[in-house]
C-alpha positions as CSV (number, residue, x, y, z in Angstrom):
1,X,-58.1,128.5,94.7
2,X,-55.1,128.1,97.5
3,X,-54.2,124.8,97.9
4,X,-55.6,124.3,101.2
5,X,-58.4,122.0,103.2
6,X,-61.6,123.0,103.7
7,X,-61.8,124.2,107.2
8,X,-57.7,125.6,107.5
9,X,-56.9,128.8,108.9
10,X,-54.0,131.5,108.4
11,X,-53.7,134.5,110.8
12,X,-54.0,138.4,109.3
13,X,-50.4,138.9,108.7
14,X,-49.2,142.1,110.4
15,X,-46.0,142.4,107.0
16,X,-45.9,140.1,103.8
17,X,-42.5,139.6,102.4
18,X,-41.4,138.0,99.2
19,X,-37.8,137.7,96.9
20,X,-39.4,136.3,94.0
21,X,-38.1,136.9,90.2
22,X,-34.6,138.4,89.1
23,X,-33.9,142.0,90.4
24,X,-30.1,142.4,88.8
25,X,-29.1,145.7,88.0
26,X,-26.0,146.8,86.2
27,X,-26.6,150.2,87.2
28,X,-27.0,149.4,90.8
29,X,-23.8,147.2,90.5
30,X,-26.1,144.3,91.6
31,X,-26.2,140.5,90.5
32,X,-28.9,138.1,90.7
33,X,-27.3,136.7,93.9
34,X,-26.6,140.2,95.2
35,X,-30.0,141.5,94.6
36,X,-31.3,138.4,96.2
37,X,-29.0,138.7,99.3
38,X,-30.5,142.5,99.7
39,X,-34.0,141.6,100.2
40,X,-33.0,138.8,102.5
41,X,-31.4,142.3,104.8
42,X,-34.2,143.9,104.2
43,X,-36.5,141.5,105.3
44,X,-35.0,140.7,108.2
45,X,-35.0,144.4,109.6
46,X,-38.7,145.0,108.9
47,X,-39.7,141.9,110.0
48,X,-42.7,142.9,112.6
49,X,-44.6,139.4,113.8
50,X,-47.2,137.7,112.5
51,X,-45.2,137.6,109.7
52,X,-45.3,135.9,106.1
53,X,-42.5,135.3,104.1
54,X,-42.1,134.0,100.3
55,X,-39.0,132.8,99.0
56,X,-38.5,132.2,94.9
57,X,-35.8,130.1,94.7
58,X,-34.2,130.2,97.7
59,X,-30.3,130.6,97.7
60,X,-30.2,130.7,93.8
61,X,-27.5,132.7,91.5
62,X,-24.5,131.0,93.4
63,X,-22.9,128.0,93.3
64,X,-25.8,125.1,94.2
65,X,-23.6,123.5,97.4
66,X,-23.4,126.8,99.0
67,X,-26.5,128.6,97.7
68,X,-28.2,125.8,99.0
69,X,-26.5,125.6,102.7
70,X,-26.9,129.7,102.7
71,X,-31.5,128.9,101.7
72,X,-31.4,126.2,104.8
73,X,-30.1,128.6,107.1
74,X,-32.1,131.5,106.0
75,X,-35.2,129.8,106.2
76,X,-34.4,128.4,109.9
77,X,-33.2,131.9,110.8
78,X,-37.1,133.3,109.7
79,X,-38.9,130.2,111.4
80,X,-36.9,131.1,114.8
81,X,-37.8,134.4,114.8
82,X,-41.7,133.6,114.2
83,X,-42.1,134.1,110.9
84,X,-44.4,132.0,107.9
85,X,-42.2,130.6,105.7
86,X,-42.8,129.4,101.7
87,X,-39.7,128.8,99.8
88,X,-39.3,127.2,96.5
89,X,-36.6,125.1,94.8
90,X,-34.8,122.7,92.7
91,X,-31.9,122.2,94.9
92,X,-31.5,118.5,96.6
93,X,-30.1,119.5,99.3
94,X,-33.2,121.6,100.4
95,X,-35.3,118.9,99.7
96,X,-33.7,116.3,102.0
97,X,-34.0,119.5,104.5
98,X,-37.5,119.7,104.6
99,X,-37.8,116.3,104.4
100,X,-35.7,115.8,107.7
101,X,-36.9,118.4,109.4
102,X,-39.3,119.3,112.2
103,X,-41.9,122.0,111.2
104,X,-41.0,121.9,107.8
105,X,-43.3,120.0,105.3
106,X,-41.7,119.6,101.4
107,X,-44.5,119.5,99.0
108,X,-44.3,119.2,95.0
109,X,-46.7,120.2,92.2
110,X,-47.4,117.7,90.3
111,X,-47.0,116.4,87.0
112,X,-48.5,113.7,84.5
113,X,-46.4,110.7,84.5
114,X,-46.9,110.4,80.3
115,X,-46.9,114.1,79.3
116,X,-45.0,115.7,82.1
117,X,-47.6,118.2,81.8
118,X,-48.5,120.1,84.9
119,X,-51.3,118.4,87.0
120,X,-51.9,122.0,88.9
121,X,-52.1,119.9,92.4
122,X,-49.5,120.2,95.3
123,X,-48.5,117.0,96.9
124,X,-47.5,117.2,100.2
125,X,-45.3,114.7,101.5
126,X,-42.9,114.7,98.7
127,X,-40.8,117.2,97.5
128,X,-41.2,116.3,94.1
129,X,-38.6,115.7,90.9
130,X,-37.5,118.8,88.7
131,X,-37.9,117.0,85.2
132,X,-35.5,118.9,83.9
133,X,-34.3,116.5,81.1
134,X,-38.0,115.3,80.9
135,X,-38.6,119.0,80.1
136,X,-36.3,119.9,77.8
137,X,-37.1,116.7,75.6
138,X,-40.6,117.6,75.9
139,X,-39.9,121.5,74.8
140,X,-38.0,120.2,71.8
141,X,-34.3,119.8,72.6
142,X,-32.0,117.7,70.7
143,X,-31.9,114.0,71.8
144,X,-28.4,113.6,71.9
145,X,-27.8,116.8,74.2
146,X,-30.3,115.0,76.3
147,X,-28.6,111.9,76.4
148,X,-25.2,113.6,77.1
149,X,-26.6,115.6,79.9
150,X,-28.2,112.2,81.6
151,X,-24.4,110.6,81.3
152,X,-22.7,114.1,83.1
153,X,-24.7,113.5,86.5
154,X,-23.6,111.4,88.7
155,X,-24.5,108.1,90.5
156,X,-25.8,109.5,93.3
157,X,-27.5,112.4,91.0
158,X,-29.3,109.2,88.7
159,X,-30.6,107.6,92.0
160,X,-32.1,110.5,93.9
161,X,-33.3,111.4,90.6
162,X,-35.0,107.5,90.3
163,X,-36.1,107.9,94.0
164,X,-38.1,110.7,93.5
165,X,-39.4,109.6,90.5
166,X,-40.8,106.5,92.0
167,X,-41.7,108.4,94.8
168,X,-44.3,110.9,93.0
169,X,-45.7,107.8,91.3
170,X,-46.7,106.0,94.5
171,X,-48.1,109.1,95.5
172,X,-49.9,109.4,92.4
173,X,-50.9,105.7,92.9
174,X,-52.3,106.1,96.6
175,X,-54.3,109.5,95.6
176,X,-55.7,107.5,92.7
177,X,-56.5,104.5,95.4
178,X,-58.0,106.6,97.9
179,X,-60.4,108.4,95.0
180,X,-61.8,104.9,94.7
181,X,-62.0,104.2,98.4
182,X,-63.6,107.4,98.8
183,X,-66.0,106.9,95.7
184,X,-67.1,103.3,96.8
185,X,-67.7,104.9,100.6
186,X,-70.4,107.2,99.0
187,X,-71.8,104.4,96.9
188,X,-72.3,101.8,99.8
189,X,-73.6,104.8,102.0
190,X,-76.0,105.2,99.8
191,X,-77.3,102.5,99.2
192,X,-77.5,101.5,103.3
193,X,-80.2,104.2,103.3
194,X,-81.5,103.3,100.3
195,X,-82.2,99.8,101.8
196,X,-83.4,101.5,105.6
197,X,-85.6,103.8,103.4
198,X,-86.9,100.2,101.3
199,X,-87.3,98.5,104.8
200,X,-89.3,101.1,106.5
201,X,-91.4,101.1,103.9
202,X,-91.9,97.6,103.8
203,X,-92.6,97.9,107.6
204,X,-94.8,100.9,106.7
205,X,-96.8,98.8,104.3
206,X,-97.3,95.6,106.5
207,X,-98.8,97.4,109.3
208,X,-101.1,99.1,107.1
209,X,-101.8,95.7,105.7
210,X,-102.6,94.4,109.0
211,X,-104.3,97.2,110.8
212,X,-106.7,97.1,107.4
213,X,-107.3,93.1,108.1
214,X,-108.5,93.9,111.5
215,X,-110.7,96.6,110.3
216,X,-112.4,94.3,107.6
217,X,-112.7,91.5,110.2
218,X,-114.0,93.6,113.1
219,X,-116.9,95.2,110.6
220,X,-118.0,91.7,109.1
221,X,-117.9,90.6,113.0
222,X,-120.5,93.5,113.9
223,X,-122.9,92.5,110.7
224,X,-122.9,89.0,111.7
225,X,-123.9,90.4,115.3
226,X,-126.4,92.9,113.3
227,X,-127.7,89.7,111.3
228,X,-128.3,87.6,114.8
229,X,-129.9,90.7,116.6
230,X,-132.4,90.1,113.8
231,X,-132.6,86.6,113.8
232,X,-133.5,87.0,117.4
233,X,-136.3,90.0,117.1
234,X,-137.7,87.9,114.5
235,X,-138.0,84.8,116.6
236,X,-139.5,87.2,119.4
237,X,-142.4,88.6,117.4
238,X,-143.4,85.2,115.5
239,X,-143.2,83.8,119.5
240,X,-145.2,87.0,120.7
241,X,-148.0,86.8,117.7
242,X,-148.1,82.9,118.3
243,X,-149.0,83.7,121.9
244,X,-151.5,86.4,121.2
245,X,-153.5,84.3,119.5
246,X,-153.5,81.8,121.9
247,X,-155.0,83.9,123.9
248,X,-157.5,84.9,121.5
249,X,-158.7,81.5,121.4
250,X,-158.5,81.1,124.7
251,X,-155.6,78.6,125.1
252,X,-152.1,79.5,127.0
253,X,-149.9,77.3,125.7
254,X,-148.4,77.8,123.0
255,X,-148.6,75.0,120.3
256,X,-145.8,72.8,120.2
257,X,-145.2,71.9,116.6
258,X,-144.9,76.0,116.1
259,X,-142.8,77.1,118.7
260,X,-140.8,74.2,117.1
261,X,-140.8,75.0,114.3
262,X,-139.7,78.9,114.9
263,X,-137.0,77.8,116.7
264,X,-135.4,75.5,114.1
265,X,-135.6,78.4,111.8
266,X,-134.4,80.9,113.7
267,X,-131.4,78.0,114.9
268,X,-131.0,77.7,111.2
269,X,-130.8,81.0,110.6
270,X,-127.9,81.7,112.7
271,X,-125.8,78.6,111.5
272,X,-126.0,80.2,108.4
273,X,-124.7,83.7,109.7
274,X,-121.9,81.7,111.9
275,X,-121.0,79.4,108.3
276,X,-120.5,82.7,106.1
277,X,-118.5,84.5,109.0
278,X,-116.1,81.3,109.2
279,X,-115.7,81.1,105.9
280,X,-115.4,85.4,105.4
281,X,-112.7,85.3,108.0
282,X,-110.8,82.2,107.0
283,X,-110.5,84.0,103.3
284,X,-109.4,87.5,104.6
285,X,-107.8,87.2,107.9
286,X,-104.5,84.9,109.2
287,X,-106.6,81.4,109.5
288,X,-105.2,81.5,113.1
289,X,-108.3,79.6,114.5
290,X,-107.6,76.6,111.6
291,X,-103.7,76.4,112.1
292,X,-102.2,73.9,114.4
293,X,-100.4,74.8,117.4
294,X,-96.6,75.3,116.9
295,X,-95.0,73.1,118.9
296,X,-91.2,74.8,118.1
297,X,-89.3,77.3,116.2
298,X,-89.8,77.4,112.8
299,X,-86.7,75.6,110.7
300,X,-85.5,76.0,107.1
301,X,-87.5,73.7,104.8
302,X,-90.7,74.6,106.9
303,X,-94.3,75.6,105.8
304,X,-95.2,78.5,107.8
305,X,-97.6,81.3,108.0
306,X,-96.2,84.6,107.9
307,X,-97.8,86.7,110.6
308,X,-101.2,88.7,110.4
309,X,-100.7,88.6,106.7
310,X,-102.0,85.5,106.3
311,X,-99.6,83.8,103.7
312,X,-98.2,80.8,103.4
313,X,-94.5,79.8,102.2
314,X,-91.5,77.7,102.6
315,X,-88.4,78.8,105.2
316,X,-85.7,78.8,103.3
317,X,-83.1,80.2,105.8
318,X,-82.9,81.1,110.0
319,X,-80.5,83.6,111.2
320,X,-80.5,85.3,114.5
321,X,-84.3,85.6,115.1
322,X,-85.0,86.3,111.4
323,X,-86.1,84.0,108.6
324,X,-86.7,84.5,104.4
325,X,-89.4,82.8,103.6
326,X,-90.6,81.9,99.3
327,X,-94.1,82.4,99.4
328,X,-95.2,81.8,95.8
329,X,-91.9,82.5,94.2
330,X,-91.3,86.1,96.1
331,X,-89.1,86.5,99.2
332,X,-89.6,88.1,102.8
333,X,-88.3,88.7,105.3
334,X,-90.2,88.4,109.0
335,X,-89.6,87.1,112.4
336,X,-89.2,83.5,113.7
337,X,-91.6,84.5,116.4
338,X,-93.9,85.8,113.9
339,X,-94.4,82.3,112.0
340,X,-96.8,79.6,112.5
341,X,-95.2,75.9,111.1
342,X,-98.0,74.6,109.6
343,X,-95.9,71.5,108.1
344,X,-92.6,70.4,109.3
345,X,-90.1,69.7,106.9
346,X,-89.7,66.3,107.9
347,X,-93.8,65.9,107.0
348,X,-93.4,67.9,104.3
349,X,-90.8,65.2,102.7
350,X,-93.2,62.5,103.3
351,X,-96.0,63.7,102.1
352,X,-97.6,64.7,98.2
353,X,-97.1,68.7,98.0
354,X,-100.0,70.7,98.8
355,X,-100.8,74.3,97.6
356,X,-102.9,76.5,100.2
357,X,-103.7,79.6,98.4
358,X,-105.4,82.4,100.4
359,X,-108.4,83.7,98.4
360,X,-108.3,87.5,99.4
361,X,-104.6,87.8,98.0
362,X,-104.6,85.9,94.8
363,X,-105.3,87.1,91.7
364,X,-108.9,87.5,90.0
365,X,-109.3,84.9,86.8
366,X,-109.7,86.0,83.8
367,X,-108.7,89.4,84.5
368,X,-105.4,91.8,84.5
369,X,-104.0,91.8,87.7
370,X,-103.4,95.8,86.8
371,X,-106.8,96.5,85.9
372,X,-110.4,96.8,87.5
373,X,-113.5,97.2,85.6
374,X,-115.9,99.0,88.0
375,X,-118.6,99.4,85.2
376,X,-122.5,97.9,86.9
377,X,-121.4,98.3,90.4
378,X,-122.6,100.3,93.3
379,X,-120.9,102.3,95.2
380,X,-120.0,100.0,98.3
381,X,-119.7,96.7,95.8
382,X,-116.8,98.8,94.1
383,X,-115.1,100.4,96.7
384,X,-114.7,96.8,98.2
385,X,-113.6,95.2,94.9
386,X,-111.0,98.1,95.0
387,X,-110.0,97.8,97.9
388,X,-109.3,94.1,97.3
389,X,-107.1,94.8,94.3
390,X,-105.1,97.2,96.1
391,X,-104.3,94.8,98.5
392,X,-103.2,92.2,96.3
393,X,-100.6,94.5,94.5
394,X,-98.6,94.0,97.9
395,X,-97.7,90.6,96.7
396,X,-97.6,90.9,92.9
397,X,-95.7,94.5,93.3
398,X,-98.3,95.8,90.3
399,X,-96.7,99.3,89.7
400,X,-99.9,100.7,87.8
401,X,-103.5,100.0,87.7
402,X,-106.3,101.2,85.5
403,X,-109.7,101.5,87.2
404,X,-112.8,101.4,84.6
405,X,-115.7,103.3,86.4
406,X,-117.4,104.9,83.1
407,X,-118.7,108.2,82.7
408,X,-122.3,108.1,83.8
409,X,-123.2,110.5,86.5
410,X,-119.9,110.7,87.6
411,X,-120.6,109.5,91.0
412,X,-118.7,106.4,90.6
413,X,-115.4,108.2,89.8
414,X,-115.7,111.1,92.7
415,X,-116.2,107.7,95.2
416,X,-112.8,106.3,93.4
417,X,-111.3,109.7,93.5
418,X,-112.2,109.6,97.2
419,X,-111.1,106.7,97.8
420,X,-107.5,106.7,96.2
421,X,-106.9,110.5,98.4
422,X,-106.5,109.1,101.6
423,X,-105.0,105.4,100.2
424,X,-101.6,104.3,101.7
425,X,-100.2,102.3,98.6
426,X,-101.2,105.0,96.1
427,X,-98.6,107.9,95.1
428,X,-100.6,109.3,92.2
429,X,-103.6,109.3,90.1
430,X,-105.5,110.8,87.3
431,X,-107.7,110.6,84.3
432,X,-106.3,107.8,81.7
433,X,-105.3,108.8,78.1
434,X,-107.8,109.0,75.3
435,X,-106.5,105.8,73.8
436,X,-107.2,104.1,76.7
437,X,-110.8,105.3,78.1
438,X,-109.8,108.7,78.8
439,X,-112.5,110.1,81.4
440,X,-114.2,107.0,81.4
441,X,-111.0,105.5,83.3
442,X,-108.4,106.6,86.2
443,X,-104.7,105.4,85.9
444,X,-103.3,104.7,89.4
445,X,-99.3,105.0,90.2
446,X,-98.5,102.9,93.5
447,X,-95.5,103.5,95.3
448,X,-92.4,101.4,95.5
């Protein structure tokens, strides 16, 4: 792996040069310094651009002041010809070079601030601290050699040394820092979409909710019409048969106390219809009709109705077109132009506490809010009583329900199988285990 990030680039280098190791020769008449200096010459007259160039220790094999002022000007002498230059090195006075210079960038490989044990990273920015004497106590060497050889360097020597010391800590500091940073980025970003994802669901779920309200209202609407249609044709043929035989004896009128009487019932009749379809639609849809009008915005401390949904809580905060409402101990969230103030906090103060509870939603006594024993019904009797429950799990957030339909002919549970397919709420189901009614019984997994 080149220490490099993702997305750099190099060119395809037409010559690749490098002076790296110890090429003395006796034989050749040629010290480390001399065979250094000759592939420096011969470099520089094959040099053909693009160009890379690798320099081990640039400068080294002489004495440090001039080695080092001979590596600066080598290096600048490659760079203004064109070429890529990578030098290494442990003298100071290269380091404040590529430190003070434009084009250059000094980099260090890193080390563990405890061990001094190699960290295998390059850290650009600084140029990094030999750890010589870290080193060498590290390897094994005496102490008092070390101690010696920290009391030969110089002032300035013992503060560059500190600098640069301090220096690869801070770095080390600010990659640690920016780990975290980068760490507690991804967490927050993930859970934003976690909560978008929760939301849209919720949304999701709501408008289900709603659009099945309508449906349920709209079908009990058309039986009551069905009901009155036959209310009426009944009326009709007791009024036609009363005026046949009229006829028959020869009378035209009809008698008065009958056609009274047929009237009242049928009157009766449709009261009755009317009474059962106020009271059906006051259980299952919003009790919009019963509610009285709002005469402002709802306010914390507020009873409200939330919506189409049809339940009733407490505001307990407004903030830019948005409340949280407690209805019945769990919170949501919904629009101030969505609510209905039912009592006023003000009212609500002054009067003894009262508990609306809307029948469709709340749970069934005397049995589990998780489980449905289908066991004696028919087919439309259970698919309703399902239906209900599956509703209701919207407000107690029931993760799994067991639905009892018994073995029989089996028609029950294809109906519930049916049923569950094509069912918004429901992520999974299947037959329950043998220690709890096995294919007698199908265990339903909601979703969140």
């Amino acid at each position: 792996m080149i220490p490099a990030a993702d997305g750099s680039q190099i060119p395809v280098f037409k010559c690749v040069f490098a002076d790296i190791g110890d090429d003395q020769s006796i034989a050749a008449n040629l010290s480390t310094f001399s065979s250094h200096i000759k592939n420096i010459v011969d470099m520089n007259a094959a040099l053909d651009l693009p160009a890379l160039v690798l320099l081990d220790e640039a400068g080294a094999g002489t004495d440090p002041l001039e080695g080092g002022a001979l590596a600066m000007a080598m290096i600048d002498h490659f760079r203004t010809r064109g070429a890529k230059v990578v030098a290494t090195t442990h003298y100071d006075s290269l380091k404040t070079y590529a430190a003070t210079t434009e084009g250059v960038m000094a980099a260090g490989f890193g080390f563990d601030p405890q061990t001094f044990a190699p960290t295998y990273r390059l850290n650009y920015g600084s140029p990094g601290s030999s750890l010589a004497l870290e080193i060498a106590t590290r390897l094994g060497m005496p102490a008092e050699i070390i101690t010696q050889a920290r009391a030969h360097r110089s002032e300035r020597e013992s503060q560059l040394a500190d600098h640069l010391a301090r220096v690869e800590r801070d770095l080390q500091s600010l990659e640690h820092d920016r780990g975290l940073a980068a760490r507690e980025r991804q967490t927050l970003e993930e859970t934003a979409a976690k909560l978008h994802a929760r939301e849209h669901d919720l949304r999701h779920r709501e408008e289900t909710f709603r659009k099945r309200l309508d449906e349920r209202i709209e079908e009990r609407l058309r039986e009551a019409r069905r009901e009155i249609d036959g209310v009426v044709g009944a009326l009709k043929a007791k009024t036609d048969k009363l005026a046949f035989e009229a006829e028959r004896r020869s009378a035209r009128l009809i008698p008065t106390g009958e056609t009274g009487g047929a009237r009242a019932e049928a009157r009766a009749a449709i009261d009755a219809i009317g009474e059962r379809l106020r009271s059906s639609s006051s259980e299952s849809s919003t009790a919009a009709a019963a509610m009285p009008a709002q005469t402002r915005p709802a306010a914390a401390g507020d009873r409200v109705i939330v919506g189409a949904l049809g339940l009733e809580g407490v505001v307990k905060t407004v903030h830019d077109g948005g409340a949280e409402v407690d209805v019945r101990g769990k919170r949501l969230r919904a629009k101030v132009a969505d609510l209905r103030v039912v009592t006023t906090a003000a009212a609500a103060a002054a009067q003894p506490a009262r508990v609306r509870v809307n029948v469709e939603l709340q749970p069934r006594s005397g049995a589990s809010p998780s489980e449905l024993n289908l066991v004696g019904n028919n087919v439309d009797e259970a698919l309703s009583r399902l239906e209900r429950l599956l509703d209701e799990t919207l407000i107690n957030e029931t993760k799994t329900l067991r639905i009892i339909h018994g073995y029989g002919t089996g028609q029950l549970r294809r109906t519930v199988a049916d049923f569950l397919k094509t069912h918004p709420l429901v992520a999974s189901f299947g037959p329950a285990p043998d220690n709890q009614g096995g294919g007698g019984a199908t265990v339903v997994e909601l979703k969140d």
